[in-house]
C-alpha positions as CSV (number, residue, x, y, z in Angstrom):
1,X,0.0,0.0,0.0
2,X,1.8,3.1,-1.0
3,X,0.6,6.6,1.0
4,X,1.0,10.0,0.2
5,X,0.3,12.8,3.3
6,X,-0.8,16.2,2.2
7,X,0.4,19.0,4.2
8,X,-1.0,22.7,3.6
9,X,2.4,24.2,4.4
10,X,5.4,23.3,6.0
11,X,7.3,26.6,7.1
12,X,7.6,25.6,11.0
13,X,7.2,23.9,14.0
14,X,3.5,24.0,15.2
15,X,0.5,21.9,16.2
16,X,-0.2,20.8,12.3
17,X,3.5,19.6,11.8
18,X,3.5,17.6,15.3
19,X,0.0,15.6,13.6
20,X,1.9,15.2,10.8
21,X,4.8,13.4,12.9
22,X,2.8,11.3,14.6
23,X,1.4,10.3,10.9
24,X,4.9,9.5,9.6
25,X,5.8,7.3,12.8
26,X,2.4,4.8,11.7
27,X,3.6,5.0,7.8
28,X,7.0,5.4,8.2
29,X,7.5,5.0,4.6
30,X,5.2,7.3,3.0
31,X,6.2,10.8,0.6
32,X,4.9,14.1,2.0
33,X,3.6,16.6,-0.5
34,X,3.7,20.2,0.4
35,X,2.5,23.8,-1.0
36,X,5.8,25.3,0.6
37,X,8.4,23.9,2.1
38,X,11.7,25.5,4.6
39,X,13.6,22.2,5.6
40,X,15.2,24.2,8.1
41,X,12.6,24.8,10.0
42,X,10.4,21.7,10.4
43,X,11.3,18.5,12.7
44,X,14.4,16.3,11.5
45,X,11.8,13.4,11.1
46,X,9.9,15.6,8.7
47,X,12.7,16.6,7.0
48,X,14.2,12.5,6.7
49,X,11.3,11.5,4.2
50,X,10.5,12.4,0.4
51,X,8.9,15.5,0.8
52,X,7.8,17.4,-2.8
53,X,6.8,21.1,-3.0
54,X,4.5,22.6,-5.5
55,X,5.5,24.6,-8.4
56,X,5.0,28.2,-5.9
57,X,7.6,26.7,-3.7
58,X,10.5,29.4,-4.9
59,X,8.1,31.8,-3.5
60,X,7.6,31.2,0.1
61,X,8.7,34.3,1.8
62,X,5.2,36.0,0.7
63,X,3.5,32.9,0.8
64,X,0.0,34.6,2.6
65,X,-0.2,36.3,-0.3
66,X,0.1,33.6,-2.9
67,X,-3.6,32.4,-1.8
68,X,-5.4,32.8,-5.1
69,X,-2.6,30.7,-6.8
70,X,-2.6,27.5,-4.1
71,X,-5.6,25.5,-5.9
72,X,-3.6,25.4,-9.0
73,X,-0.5,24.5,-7.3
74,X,-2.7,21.4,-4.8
75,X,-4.2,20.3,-8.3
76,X,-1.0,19.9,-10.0
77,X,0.1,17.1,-7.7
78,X,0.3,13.5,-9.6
79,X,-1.0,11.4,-6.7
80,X,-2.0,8.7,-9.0
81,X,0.3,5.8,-8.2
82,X,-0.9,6.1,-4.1
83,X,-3.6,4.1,-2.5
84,X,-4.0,6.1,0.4
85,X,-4.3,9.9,0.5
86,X,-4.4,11.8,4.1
87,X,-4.5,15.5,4.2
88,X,-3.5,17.6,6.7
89,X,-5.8,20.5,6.5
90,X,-5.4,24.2,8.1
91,X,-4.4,26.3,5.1
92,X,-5.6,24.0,1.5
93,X,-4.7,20.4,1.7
94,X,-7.7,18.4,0.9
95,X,-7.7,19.6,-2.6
96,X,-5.7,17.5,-4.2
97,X,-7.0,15.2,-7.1
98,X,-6.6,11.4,-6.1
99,X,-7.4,8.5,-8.6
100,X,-10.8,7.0,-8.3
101,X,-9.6,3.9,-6.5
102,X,-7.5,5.9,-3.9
103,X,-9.2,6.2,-0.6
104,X,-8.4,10.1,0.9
105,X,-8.7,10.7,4.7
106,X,-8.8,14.6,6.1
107,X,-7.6,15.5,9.1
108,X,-8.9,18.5,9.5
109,X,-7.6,20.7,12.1
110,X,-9.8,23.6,10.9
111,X,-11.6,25.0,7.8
112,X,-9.6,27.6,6.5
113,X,-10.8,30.2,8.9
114,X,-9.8,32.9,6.8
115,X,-12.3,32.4,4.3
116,X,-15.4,31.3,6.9
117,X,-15.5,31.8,10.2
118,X,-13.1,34.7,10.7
119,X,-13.9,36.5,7.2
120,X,-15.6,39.2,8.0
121,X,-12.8,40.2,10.6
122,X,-9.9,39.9,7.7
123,X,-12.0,41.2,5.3
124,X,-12.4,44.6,7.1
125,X,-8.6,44.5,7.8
126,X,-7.2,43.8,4.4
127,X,-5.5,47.3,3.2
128,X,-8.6,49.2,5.4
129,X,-9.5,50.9,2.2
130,X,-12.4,50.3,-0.6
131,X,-10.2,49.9,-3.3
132,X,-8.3,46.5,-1.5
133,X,-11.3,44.8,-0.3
134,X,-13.0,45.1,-3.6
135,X,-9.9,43.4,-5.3
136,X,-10.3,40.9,-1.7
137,X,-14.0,40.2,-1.9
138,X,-13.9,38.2,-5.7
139,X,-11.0,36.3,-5.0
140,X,-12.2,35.1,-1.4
141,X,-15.5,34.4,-3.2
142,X,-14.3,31.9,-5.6
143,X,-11.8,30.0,-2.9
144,X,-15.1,29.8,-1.0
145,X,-16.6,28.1,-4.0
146,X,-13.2,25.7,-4.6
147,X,-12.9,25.2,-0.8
148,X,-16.7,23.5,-0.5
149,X,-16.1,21.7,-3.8
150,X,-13.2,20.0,-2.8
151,X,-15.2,18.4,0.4
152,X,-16.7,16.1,-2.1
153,X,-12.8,14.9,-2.5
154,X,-12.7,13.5,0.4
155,X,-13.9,10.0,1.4
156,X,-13.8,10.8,5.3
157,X,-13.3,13.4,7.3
158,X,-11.5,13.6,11.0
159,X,-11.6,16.2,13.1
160,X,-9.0,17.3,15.5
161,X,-11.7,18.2,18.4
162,X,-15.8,18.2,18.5
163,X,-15.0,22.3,18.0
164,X,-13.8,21.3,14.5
165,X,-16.2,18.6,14.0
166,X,-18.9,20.8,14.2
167,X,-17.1,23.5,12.2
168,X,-16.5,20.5,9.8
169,X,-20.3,19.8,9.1
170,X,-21.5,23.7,9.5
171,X,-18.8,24.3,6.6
172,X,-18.9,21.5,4.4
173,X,-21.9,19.5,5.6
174,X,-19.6,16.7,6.1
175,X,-19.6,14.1,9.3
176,X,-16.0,13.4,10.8
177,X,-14.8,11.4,13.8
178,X,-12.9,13.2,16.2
179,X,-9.1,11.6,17.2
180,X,-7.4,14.4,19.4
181,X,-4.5,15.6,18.2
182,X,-1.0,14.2,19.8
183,X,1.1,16.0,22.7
184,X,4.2,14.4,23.7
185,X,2.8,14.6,27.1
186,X,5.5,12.7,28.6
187,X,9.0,15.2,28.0
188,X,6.8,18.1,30.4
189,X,7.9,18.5,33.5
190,X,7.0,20.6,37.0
191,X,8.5,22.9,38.7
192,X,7.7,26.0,41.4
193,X,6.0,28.8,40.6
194,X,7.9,32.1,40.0
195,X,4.2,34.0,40.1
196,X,4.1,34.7,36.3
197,X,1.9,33.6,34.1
198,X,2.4,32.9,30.6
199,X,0.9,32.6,27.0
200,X,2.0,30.8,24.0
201,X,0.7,31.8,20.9
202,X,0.8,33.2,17.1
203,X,0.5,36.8,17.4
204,X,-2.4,37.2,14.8
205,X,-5.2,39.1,15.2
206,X,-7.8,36.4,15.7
207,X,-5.9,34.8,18.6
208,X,-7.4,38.3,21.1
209,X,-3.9,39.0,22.6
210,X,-4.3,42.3,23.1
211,X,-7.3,43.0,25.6
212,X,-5.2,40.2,28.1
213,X,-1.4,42.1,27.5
214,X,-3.8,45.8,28.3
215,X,-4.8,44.1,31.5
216,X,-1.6,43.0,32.3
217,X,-0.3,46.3,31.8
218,X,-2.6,48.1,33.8
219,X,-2.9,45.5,37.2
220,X,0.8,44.8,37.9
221,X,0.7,41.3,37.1
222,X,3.9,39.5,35.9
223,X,3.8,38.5,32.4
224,X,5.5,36.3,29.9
225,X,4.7,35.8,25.9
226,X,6.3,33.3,23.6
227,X,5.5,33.6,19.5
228,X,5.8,35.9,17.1
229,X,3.3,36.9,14.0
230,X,2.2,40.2,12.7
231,X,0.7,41.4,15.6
232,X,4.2,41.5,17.4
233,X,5.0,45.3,16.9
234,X,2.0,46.5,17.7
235,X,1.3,44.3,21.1
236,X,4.6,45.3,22.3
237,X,3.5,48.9,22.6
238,X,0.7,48.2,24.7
239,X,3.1,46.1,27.1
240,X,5.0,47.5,30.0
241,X,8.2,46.7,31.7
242,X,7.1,43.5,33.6
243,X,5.7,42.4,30.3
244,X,8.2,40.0,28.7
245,X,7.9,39.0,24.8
246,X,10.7,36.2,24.2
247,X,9.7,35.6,21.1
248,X,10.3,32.1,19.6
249,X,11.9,29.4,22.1
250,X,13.5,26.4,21.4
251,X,11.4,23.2,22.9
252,X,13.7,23.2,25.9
253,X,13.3,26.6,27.2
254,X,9.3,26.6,26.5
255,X,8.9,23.4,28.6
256,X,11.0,25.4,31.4
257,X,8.4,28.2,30.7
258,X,5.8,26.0,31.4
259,X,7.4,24.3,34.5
260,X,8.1,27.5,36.3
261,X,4.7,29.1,35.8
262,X,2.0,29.7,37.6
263,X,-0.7,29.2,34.6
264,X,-1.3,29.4,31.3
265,X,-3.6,32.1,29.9
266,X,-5.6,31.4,26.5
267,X,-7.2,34.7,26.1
268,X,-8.7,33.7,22.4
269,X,-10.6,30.6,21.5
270,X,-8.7,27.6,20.2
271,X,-9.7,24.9,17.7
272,X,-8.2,22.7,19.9
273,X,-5.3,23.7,22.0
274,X,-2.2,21.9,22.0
275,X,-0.5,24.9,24.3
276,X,-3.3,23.6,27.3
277,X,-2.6,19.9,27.2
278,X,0.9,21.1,27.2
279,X,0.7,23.1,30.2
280,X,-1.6,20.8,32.1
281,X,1.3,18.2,31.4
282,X,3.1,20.6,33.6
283,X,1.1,20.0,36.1
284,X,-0.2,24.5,35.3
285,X,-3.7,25.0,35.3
286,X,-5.1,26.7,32.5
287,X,-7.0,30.6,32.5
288,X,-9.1,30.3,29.1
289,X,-11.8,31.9,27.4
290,X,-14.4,29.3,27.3
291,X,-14.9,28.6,24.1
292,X,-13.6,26.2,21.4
293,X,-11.2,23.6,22.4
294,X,-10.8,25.1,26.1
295,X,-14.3,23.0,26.8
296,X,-12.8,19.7,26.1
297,X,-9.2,20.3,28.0
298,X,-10.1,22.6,31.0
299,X,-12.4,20.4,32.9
300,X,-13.4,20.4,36.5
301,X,-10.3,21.2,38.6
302,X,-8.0,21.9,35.8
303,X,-8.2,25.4,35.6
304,X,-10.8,28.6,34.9
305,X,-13.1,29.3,32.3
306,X,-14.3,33.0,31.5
307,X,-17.7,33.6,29.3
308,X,-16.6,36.4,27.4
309,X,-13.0,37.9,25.6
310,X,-13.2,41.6,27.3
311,X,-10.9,42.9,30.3
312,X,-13.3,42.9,33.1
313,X,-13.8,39.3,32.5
314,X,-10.5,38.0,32.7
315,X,-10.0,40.2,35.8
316,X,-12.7,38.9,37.4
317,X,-11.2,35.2,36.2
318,X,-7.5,36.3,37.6
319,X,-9.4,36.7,40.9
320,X,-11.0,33.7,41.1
321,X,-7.5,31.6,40.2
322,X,-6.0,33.6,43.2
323,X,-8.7,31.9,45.6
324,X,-8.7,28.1,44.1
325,X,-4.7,27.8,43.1
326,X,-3.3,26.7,46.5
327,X,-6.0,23.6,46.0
328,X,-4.7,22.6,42.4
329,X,-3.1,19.0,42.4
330,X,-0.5,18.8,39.7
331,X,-0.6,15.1,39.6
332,X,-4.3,15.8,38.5
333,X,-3.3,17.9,36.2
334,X,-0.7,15.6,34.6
335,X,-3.3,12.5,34.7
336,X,-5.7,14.6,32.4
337,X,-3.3,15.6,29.9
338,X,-2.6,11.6,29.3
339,X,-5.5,11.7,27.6
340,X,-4.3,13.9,25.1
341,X,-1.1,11.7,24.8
342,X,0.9,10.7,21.8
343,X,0.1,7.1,22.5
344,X,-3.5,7.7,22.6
345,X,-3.9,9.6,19.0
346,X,-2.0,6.5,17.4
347,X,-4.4,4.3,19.2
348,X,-7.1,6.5,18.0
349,X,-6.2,7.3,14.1
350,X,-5.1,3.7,13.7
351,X,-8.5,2.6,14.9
352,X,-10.2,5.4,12.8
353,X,-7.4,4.2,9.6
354,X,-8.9,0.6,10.2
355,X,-12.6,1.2,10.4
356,X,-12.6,3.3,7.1
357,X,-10.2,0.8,5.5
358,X,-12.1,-2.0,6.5
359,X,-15.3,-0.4,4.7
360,X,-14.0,0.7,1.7
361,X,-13.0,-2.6,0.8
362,X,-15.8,-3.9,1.7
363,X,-17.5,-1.8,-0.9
364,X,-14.8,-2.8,-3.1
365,X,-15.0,-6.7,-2.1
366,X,-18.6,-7.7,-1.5
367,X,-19.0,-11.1,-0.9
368,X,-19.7,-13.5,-3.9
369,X,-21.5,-16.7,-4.3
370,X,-19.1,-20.2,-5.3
371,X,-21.7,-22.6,-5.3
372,X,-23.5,-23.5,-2.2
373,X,-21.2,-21.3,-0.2
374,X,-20.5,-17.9,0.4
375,X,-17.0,-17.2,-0.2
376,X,-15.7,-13.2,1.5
377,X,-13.6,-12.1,-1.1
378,X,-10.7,-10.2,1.2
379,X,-7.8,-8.1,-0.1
380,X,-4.3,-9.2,1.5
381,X,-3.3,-7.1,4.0
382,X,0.3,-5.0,2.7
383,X,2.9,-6.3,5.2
384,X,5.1,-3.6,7.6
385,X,7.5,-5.7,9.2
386,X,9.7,-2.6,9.3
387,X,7.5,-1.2,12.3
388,X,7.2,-4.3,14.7
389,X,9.5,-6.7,13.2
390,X,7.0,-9.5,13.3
391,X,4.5,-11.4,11.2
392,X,2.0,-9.1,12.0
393,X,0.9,-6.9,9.3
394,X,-0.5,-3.1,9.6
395,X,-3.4,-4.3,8.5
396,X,-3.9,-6.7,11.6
397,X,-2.1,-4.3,13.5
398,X,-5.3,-1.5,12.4
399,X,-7.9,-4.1,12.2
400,X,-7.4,-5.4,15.9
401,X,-7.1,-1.4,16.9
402,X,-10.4,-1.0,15.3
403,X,-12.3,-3.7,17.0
404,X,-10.7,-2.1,20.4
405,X,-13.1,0.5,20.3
């Protein structure tokens, strides 16, 4: 069985790219096709397999801006000789063409926000004049159009929370099974608190960083932030001194980030929110807006929820975490975030990879009468010794997964 993973973009290090890992690890052998790609600055494991760009590759510095050209670029892939497709989709992935007998899996860790959910927020952004948004408003129109139309595409949809499932079916009318996405929940450690809490985060507009860094300004409170986006310059104006942007870390310094915190704060709503699972790992509890992904991660005892993204309300939540922290348990902290564990999303998408496998070629191999009997026609499993160095072939190996759950 030879697979082929889709990725929207591979220009860093971020949730998307640690899915895409833990994809790699179950089909250690397949290629990796890409809109863009910086080898530098994705994972060595990443980097280690055949990984093909599109055609727009050369032009990846201004990539954002190279929207319009992307469906060409996804269309042009030849993923004919592949029996197994799985996109990865943030940015476009799903809409690749496949080959009428390949089966194509999307994991989808959001619609592409930009053109849906969040579109009336960029549209009034883009150049903040008439003239831009009219030249805007046709081209967002037709990717709208291409973006539904490549839904049909896909054989099955997963989703990387029930957030995104039900964004899944709002945008494209599409069901999806939910397999949360993996945190290496294990390398996290705890340490004391040095009474500062902390957010991790693109600095994009959507992600509401600015009402929480105005509040942090105003009451004293010590203050870290770790990313970078366009949204840098101007959030660093509203900081002040005990406000400290460090920009991009390496792994080892953000889990020491973590570790020496007091919590994490999530002052925008997440599709899922691999930042959370990380901190809980940490044995942090978690100050979120309650929306999105925060509602499946921040249950009872794990941190605070807020109802809405204004000042006063994550005041009043800052308030509250002052009264309940001194009865937070760690070690609960630590046990909830093994839910979210790498183990458990290959668990998960193996059991999800084996149920859709197992019906397709069921569709494909219905059973057929030889005489008297009924005879099951079955394909042969493809063997993977490579992975387990046994008899046992993936195909067991997903089968037995699937029957698990």
């Amino acid at each position: 069985m030879r697979v082929a993973l889709v990725h929207y973009w591979l220009l860093g290090s971020r949730g998307g790219e640690k899915v895409l890992e833990a994809i790699c690890r179950i089909f250690p052998e397949a290629d990796i096709f890409t809109l863009f790609y910086e080898p530098d600055a994705v994972p060595a494991l990443i980097r280690s397999k055949n990984v093909q760009a599109s055609f727009l590759n050369p032009f990846r510095k201004v990539y954002r801006s190279l929207l319009p050209l992307m469906p060409l670029a996804l269309e042009a892939f030849d993923l004919r000789p592949y029996d197994l497709v799985i996109s990865s989709e943030s940015g476009p992935a799903k809409g690749v063409i496949t080959s009428a007998t390949t089966h194509h899996i999307c994991y989808c860790h959001t619609p592409m926000r930009y053109l849906w959910e969040l579109y009336p927020a960029y549209f009034s952004d883009f150049g903040r004049g008439r003239f831009a948004q009219a030249l805007l408003a046709p081209f967002a129109s037709y990717l709208r159009m291409w973006d539904y139309a490549t839904a049909a595409r896909v054989d099955d949809f997963v989703a990387n929370s029930q957030n995104v499932k039900h964004r899944v079916w709002k945008t494209y009318r599409r069901k999806a099974k939910v397999v949360y996405p993996p945190v290496p929940v294990d390398t996290f450690f705890h340490s004391p608190s040095e009474d500062y809490f902390l957010i991790v985060s693109e600095m994009v507009a959507y992600k509401r960083l600015n009402y929480a860094i105005r509040l942090f300004a105003r009451n004293g409170r010590k203050l870290k932030v770790v990313g970078d986006g366009p949204e840098y310059s101007a959030l660093k104006r509203l900081a002040a001194p005990h406000i400290e942007f460090c920009g991009r870390v390496p792994e080892r310094q953000l889990r020491d980030l973590y570790a020496r915190s007091s919590a994490l704060l999530v002052p925008g709503e997440e599709d899922f929110g691999m930042t959370m699972v990380e901190s809980l790992a940490s044995g942090k509890p978690v100050v979120a807006l309650g929306a999105g992904g925060a509602l499946e991660i921040v249950a009872n005892g794990c941190g605070v929820l807020y109802a809405e993204p204004t000042e006063t309300c994550l005041e009043d939540a800052l308030r509250f975490f002052d009264r309940i922290r001194s009865l937070v348990n760690p070690e609960d902290l630590r046990r909830r975030a093994e839910e979210f564990s790498e183990a458990a999303f290959d668990r998960r998408f193996r059991a999800v990879l084996a149920r859709y496998w197992s019906q397709n070629n069921e569709r494909r191999h219905p059973l057929t009468v030889v005489g008297p009997a009924r005879t099951a026609v079955k394909p042969a499993w493809p063997r993977n010794d490579e992975n387990n160095g046994s008899e046992t072939s993936l195909g067991r190996r997903l089968t037995d997964a699937g029957d698990a759950i």
